[in-house]
Backbone as CSV, one residue per row, in Angstrom:
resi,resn,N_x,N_y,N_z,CA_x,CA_y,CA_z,C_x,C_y,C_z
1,UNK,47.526,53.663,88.055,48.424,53.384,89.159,47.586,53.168,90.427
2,UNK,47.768,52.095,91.082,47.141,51.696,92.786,47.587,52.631,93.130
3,UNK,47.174,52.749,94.500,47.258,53.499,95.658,48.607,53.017,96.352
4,UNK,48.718,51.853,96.324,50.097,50.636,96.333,51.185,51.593,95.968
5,UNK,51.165,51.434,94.508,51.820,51.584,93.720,52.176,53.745,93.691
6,UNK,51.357,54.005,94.130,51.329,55.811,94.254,52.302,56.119,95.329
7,UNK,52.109,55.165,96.964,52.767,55.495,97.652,54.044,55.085,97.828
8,UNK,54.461,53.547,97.171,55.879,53.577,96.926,56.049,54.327,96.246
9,UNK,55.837,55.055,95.131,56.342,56.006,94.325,56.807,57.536,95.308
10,UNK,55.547,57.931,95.890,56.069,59.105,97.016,57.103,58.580,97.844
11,UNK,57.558,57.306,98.391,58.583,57.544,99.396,59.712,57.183,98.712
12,UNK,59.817,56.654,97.313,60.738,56.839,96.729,61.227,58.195,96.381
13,UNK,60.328,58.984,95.711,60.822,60.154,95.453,61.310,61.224,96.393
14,UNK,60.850,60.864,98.127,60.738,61.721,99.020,61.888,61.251,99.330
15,UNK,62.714,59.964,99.774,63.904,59.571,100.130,65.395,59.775,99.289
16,UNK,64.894,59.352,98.213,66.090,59.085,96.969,67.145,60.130,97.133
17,UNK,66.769,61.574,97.199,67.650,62.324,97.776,68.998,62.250,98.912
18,UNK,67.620,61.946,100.198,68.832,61.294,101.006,69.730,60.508,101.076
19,UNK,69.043,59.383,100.352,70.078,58.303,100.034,71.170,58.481,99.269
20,UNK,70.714,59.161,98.479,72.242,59.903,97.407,73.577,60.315,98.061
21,UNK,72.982,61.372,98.880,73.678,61.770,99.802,74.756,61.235,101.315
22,UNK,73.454,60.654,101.347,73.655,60.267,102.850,74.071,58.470,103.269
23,UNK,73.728,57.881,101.623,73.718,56.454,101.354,73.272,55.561,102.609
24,UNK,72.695,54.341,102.008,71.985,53.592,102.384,72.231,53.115,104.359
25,UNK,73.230,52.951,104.790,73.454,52.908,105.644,73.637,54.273,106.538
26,UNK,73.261,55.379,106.026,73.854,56.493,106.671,72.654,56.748,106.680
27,UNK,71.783,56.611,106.585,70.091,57.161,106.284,69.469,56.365,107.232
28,UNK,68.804,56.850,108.397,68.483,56.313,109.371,66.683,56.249,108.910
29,UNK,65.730,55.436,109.621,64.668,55.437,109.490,64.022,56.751,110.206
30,UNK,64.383,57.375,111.249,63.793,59.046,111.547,64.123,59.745,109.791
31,UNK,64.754,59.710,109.569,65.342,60.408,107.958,63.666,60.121,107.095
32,UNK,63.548,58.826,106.857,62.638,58.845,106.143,61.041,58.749,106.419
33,UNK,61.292,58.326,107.464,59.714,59.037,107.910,59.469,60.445,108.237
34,UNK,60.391,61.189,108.489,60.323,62.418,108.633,59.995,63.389,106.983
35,UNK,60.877,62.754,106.177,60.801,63.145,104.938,59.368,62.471,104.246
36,UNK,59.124,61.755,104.707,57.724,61.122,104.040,56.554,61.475,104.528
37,UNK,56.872,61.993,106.178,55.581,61.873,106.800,55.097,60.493,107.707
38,UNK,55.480,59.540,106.907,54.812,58.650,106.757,55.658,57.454,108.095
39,UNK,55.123,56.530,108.768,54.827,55.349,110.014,55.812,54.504,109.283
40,UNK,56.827,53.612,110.292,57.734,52.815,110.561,57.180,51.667,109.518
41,UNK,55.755,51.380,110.260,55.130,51.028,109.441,54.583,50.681,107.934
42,UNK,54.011,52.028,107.667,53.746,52.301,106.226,54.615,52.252,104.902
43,UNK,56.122,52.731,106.120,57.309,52.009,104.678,57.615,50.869,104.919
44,UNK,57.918,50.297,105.750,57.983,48.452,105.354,56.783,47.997,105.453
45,UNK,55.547,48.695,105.235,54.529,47.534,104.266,54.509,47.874,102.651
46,UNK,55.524,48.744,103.107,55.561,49.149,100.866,57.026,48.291,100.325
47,UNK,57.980,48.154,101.907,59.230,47.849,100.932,59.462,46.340,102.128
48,UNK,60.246,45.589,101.343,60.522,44.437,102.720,61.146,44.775,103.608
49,UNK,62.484,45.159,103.225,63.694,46.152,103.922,64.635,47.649,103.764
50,UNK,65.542,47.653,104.306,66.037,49.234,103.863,66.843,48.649,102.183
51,UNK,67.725,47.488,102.214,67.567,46.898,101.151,67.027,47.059,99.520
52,UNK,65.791,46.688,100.040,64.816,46.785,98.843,64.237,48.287,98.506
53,UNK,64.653,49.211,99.812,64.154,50.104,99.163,65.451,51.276,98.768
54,UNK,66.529,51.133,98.979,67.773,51.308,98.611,67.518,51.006,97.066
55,UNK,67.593,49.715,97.132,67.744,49.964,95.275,66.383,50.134,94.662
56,UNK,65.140,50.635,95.299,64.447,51.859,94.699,64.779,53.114,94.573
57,UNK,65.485,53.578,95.187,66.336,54.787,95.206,67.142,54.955,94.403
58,UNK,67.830,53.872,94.318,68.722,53.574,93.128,68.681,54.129,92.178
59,UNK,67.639,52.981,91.517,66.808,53.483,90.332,66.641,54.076,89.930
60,UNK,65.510,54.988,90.932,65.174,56.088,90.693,66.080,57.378,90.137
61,UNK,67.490,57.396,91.233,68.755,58.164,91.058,69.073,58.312,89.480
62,UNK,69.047,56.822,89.774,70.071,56.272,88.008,69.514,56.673,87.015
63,UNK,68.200,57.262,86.719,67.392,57.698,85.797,67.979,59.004,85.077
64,UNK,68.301,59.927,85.597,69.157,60.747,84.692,70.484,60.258,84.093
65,UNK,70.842,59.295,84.773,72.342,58.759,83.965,71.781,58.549,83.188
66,UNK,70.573,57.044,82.902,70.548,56.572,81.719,69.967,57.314,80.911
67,UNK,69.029,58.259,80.899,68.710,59.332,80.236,69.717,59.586,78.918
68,UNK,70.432,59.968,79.879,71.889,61.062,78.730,72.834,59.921,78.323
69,UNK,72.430,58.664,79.145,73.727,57.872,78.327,72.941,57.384,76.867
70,UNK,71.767,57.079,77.071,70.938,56.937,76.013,70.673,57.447,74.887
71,UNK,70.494,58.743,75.275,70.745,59.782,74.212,71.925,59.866,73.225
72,UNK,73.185,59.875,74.445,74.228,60.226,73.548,74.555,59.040,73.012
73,UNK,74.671,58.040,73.360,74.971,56.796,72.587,74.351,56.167,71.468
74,UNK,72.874,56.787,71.580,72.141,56.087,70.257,71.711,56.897,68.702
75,UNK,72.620,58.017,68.760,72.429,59.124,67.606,73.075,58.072,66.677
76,UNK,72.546,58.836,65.733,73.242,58.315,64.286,74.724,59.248,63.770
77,UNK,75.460,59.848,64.681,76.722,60.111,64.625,77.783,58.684,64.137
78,UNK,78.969,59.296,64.079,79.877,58.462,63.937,80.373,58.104,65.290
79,UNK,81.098,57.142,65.650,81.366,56.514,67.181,82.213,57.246,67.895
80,UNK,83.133,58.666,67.248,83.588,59.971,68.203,82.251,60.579,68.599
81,UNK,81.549,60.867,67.194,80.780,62.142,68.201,79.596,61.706,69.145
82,UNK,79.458,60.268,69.508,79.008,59.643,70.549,79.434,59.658,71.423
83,UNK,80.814,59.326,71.305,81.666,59.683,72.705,81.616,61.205,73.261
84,UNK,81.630,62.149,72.164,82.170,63.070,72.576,80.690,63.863,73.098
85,UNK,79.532,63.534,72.582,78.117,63.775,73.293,78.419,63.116,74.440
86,UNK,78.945,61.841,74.517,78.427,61.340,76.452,79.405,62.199,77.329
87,UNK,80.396,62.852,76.813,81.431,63.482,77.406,80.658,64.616,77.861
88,UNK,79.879,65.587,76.764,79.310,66.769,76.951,78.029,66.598,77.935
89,UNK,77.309,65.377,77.847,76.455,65.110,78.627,76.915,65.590,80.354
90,UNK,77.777,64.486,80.443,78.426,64.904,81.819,79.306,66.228,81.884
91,UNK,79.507,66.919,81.628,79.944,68.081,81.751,78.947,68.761,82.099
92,UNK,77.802,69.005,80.799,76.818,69.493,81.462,75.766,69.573,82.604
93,UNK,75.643,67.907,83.090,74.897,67.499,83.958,75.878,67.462,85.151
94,UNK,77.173,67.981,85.093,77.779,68.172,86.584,77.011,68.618,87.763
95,UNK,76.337,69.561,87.007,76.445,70.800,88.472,74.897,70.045,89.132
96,UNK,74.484,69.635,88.262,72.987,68.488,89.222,73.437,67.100,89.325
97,UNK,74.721,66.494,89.347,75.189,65.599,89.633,75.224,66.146,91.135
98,UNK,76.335,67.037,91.276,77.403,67.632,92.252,76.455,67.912,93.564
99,UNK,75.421,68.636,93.142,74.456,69.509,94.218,72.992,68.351,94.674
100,UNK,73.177,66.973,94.334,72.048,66.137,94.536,73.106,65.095,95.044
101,UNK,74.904,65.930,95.527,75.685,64.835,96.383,76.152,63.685,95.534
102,UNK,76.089,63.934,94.187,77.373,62.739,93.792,76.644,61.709,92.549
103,UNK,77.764,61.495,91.747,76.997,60.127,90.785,76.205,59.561,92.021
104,UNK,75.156,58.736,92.011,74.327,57.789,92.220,75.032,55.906,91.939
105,UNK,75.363,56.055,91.192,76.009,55.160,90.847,77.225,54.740,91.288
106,UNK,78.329,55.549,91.597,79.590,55.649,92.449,79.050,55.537,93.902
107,UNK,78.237,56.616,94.394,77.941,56.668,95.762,77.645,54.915,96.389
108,UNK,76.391,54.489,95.058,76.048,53.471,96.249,76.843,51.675,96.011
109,UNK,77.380,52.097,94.817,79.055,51.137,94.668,79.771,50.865,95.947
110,UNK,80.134,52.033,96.381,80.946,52.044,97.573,80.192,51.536,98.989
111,UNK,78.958,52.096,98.973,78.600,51.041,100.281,77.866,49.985,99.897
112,UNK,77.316,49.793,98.740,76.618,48.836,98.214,77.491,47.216,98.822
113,UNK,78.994,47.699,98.849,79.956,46.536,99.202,79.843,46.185,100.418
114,UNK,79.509,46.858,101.174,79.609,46.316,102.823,78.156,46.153,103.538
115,UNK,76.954,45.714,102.381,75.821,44.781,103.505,74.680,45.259,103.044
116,UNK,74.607,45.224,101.708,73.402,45.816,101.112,73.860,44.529,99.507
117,UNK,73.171,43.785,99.659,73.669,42.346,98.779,72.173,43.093,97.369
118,UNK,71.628,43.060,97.444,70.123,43.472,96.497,70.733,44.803,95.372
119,UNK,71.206,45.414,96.548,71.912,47.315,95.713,73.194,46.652,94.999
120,UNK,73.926,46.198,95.987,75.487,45.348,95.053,74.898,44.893,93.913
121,UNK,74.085,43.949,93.789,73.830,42.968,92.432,73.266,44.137,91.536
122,UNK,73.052,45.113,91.792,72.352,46.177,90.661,73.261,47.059,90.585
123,UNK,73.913,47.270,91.229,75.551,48.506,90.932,76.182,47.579,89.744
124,UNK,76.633,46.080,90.826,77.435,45.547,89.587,76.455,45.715,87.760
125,UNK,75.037,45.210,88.035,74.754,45.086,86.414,75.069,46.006,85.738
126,UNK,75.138,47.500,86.725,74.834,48.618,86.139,75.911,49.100,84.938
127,UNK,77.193,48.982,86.253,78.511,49.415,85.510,78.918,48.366,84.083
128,UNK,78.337,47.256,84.523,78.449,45.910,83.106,77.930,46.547,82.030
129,UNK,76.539,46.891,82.375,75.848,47.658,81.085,76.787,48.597,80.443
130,UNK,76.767,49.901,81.499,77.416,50.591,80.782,78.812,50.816,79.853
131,UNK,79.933,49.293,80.676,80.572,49.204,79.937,80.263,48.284,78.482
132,UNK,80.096,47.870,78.546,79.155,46.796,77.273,78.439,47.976,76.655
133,UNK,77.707,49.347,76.726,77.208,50.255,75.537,78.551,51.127,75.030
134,UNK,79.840,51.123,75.535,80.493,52.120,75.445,81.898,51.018,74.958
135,UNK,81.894,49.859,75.082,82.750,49.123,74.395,81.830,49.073,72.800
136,UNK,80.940,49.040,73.185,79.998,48.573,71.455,80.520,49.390,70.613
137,UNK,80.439,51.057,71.203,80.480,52.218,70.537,82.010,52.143,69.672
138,UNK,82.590,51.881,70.669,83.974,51.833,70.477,84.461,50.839,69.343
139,UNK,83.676,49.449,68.975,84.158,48.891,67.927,83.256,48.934,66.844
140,UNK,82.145,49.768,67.064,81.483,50.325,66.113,82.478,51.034,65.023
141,UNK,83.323,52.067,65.896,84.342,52.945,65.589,85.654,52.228,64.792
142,UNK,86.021,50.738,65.313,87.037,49.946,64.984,86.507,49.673,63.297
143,UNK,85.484,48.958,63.250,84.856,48.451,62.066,84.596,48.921,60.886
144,UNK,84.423,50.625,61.299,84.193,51.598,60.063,85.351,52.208,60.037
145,UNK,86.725,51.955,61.046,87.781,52.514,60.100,88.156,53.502,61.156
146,UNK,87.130,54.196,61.718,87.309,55.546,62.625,88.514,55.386,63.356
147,UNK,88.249,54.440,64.529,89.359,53.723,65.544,90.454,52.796,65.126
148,UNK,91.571,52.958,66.015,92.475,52.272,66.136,91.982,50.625,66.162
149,UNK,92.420,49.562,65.274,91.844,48.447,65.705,92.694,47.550,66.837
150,UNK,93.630,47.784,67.330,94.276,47.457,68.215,93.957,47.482,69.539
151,UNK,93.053,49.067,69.745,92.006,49.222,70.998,91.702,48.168,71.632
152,UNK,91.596,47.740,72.755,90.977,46.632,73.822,89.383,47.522,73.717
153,UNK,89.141,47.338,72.962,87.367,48.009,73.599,87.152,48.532,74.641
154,UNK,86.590,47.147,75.543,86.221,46.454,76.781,87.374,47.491,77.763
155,UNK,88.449,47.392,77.592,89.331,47.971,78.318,89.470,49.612,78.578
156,UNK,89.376,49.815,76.879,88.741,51.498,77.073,87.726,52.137,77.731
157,UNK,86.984,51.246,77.314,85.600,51.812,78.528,85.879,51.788,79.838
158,UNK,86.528,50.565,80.165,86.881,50.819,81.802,87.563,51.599,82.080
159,UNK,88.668,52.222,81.084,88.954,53.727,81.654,87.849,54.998,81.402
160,UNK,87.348,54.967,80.609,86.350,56.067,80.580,85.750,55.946,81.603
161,UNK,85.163,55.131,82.241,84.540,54.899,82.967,85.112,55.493,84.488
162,UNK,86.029,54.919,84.507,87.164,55.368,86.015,87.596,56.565,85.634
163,UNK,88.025,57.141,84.617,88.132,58.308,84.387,86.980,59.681,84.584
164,UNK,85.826,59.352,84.999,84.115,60.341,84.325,84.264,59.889,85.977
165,UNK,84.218,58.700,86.694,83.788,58.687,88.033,84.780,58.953,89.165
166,UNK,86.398,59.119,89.088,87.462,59.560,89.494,86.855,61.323,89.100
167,UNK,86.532,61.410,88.351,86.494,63.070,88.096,85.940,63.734,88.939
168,UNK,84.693,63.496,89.355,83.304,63.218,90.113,84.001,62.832,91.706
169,UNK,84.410,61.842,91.650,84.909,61.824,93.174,86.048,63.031,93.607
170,UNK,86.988,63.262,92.910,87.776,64.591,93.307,87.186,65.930,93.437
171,UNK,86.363,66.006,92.342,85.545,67.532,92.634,84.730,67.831,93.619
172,UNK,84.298,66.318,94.348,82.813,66.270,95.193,84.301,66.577,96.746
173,UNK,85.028,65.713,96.679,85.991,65.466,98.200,86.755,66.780,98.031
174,UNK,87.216,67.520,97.194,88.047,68.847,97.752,86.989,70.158,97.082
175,UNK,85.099,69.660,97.379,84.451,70.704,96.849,85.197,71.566,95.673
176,UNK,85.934,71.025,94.707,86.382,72.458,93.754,85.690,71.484,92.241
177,UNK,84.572,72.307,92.123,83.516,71.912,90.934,84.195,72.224,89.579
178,UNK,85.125,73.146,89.611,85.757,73.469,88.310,86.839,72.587,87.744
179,UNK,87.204,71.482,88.953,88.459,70.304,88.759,87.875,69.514,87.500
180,UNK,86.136,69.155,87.550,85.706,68.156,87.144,85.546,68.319,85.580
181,UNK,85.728,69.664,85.366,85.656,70.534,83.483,87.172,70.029,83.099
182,UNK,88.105,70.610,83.980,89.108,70.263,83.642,89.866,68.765,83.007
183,UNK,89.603,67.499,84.324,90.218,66.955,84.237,88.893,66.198,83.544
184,UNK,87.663,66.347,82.836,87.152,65.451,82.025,88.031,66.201,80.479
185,UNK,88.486,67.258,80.392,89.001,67.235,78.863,89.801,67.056,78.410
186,UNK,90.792,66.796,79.526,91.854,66.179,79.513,91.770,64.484,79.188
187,UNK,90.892,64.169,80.399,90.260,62.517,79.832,90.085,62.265,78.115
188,UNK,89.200,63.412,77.652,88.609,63.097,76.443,89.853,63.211,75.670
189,UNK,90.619,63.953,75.933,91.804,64.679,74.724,92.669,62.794,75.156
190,UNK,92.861,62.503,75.773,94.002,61.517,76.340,93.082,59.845,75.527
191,UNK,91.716,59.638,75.346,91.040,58.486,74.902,91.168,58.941,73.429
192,UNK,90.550,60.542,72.754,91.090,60.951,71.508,92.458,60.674,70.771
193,UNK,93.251,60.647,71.300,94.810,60.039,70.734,94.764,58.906,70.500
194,UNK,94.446,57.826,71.763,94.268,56.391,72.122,93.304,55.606,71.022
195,UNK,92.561,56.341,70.299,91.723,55.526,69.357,91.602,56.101,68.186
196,UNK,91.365,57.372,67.965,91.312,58.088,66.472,92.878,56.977,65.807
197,UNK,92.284,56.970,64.014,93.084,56.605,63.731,94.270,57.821,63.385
């Protein structure tokens, strides 16, 4: 690794936090030079703009999602107990969702829309991906019989999806961390009907 390449890595890792939190527009440049140490300077000769280094942060953030979505999606289970691993995933990974200020992914969705064009085009791929691994799963499930074949795939996932990040947004806005146990097993019990045959 350059020296280049070392110190974008430190002000990624030194910022990403804030940005989680505090998202891209709410994160002033005192924020990250203070957190870095480091000259007005020294970060826009590592990044072009707040922009570009937003969706280094991103990234960076998004790395435990894909982690566990990875995991749980690529076992050699049957296409429930995939689901029902990505379910447990996030359950478990709440409480370092919750306390690092929020999906990563939801957070910078929402301002990603109003003037950050670089972070938008990578929110949108993001959520595409993930619905596209979690529709797959799903007619994985159709094909061997498991699932309902009537399922919209594509459509299920977009509720799982709004369902896991609606969960996440209620627990984070009325602080009550125990909403998010709840109303994900309810989610799971409510997609369980919807597709088991």
């Amino acid at each position: 690794m350059t020296k280049a390449e070392r110190t974008r890595q430190f002000i990624v890792e030194s910022v990403a936090p804030i940005f989680n939190k505090k998202g891209a527009y709410g994160t002033s440049l005192s924020d990250i030079t203070e957190a870095t140490g480091l000259t007005k300077g020294a970060i826009y000769g590592n990044f072009k703009d707040k922009d570009n280094l937003a969706v280094a942060c991103f990234e960076y953030n998004l790395k435990f999602f894909q982690k566990g979505l990875f995991k749980a999606l690529t076992t050699t289970d049957n296409s429930w107990n995939k689901l029902e691993r990505f379910f447990t995933f996030y359950e478990e990974g709440f409480e370092q969702v919750y306390e690092n200020g929020g999906c990563a992914l939801m957070n910078s969705s929402v301002e990603a829309d109003d003037g950050y064009p670089l972070l938008k085009e990578r929110v949108s791929v993001t959520f595409t991906n993930w619905k596209k691994e979690l529709a797959a799963v799903i007619t994985e499930g159709q094909m061997s019989g498991e699932f309902k074949a009537e399922v919209h795939a594509s459509e299920m996932a977009n509720l799982i999806i709004a369902g896991i990040e609606g969960s996440i947004l209620i627990a984070k806005s009325t602080q009550n961390k125990n909403s998010f146990g709840t109303t994900l097993n309810y989610l799971k019990s409510i997609i369980e009907k919807q597709l088991k045959q």
